[in-house]
N, C-alpha and C positions, 0 to 999 in steps of 0.2 A: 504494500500500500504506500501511495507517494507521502502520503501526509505525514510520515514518521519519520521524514528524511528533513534534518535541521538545515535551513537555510541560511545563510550567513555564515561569517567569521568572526572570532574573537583573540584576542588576547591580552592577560592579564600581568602586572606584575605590580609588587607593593614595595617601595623604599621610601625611606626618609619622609615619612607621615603623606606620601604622595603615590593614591591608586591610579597606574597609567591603564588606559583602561584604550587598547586597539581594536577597531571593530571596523568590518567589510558589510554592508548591506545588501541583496534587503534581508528583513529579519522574521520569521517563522515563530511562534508559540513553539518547537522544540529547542528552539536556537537557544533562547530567552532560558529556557529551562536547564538548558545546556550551561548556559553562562550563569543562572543562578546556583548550582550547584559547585562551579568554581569558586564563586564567590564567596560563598559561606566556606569553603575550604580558607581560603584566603582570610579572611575578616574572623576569622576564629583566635587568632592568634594576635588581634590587631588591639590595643588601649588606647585611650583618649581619641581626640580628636582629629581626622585626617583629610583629607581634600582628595577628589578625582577627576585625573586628566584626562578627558573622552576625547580621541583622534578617530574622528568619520572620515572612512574614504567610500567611496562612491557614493550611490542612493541610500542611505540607511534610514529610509520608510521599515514603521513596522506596520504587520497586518494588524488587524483590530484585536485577534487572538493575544498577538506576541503585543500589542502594547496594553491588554489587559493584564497579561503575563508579567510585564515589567514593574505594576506597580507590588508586588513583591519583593523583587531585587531592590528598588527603592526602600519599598517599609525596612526588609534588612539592611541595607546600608547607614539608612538612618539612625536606626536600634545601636550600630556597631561604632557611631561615633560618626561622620563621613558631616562636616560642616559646609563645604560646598564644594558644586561640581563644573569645571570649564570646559566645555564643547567647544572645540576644533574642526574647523571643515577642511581637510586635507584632499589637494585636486579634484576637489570639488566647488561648486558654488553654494553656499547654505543654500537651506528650500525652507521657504515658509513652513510647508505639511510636516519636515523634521523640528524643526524648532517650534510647533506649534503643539506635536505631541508630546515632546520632550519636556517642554514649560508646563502642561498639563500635568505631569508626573508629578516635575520637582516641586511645583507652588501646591501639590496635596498635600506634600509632609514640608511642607514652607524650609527648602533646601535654596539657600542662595546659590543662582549659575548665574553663566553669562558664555554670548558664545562668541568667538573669537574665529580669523584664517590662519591669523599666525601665532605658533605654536609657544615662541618664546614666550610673547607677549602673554598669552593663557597661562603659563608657569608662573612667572611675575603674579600677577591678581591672583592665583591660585594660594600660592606661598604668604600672599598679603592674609589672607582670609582666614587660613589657619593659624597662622600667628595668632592675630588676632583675639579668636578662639577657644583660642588654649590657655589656661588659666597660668602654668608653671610659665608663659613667655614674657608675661607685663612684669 
């Protein structure tokens, strides 16, 4: 059956309070499930407060499925400390329909984003935000 075959790409990795978070579109409800499962692998071992850096390359629409799927991934990241998240549009041009489901996510569990083309400039305001946040930096 086609429908159990995960759409999209992902990849994770965690340093210095900062989830890089690479992802190929478009995205599927197994994709999503695919990548929540990483995630709480990942964020299990994570304290305090951290920030994630989302690099989009191509279309990364999700279906209705995968972006009902997503507000999980959200509620866990939230739960796991995760104070804001910077979307990057990488050889791609941003698309309203990504940025518009994407802000529906994060404004449910009220997660400060912002999206960005250039990737340094996302690091910058990323690393701002968490400082910030983190009670041991003031």
């Amino acid at each position: 059956m086609m429908n159990d075959v995960a759409h999209g790409l992902h990849r994770i990795e965690f340093k210095d309070k900062i989830l890089t978070v690479e992802a190929r579109g478009p995205f599927n409800e197994q994709q999503v499930q695919n990548y929540q499962a990483q995630l709480q692998e990942v964020l299990s071992k994570v304290k305090g407060h951290w920030g994630q850096l989302t690099l989009l390359h191509q279309d990364c629409i999700f279906t209705p499925q995968a972006e009902r799927e997503m507000y999980h991934t959200i509620k866990l990241r939230k739960q796991r400390g995760v104070c804001a998240i910077a979307v990057v549009f990488i050889d791609t041009a941003p698309t309203g329909l990504v940025e518009q489901q994407l802000t529906r996510l994060y404004q449910q569990f009220n997660i400060m984003h912002a999206y960005f083309i250039d990737a340094d400039a996302a690091l910058v305001w990323l690393e701002a935000q968490v400082a910030i946040s983190s009670p041991n930096s003031r």
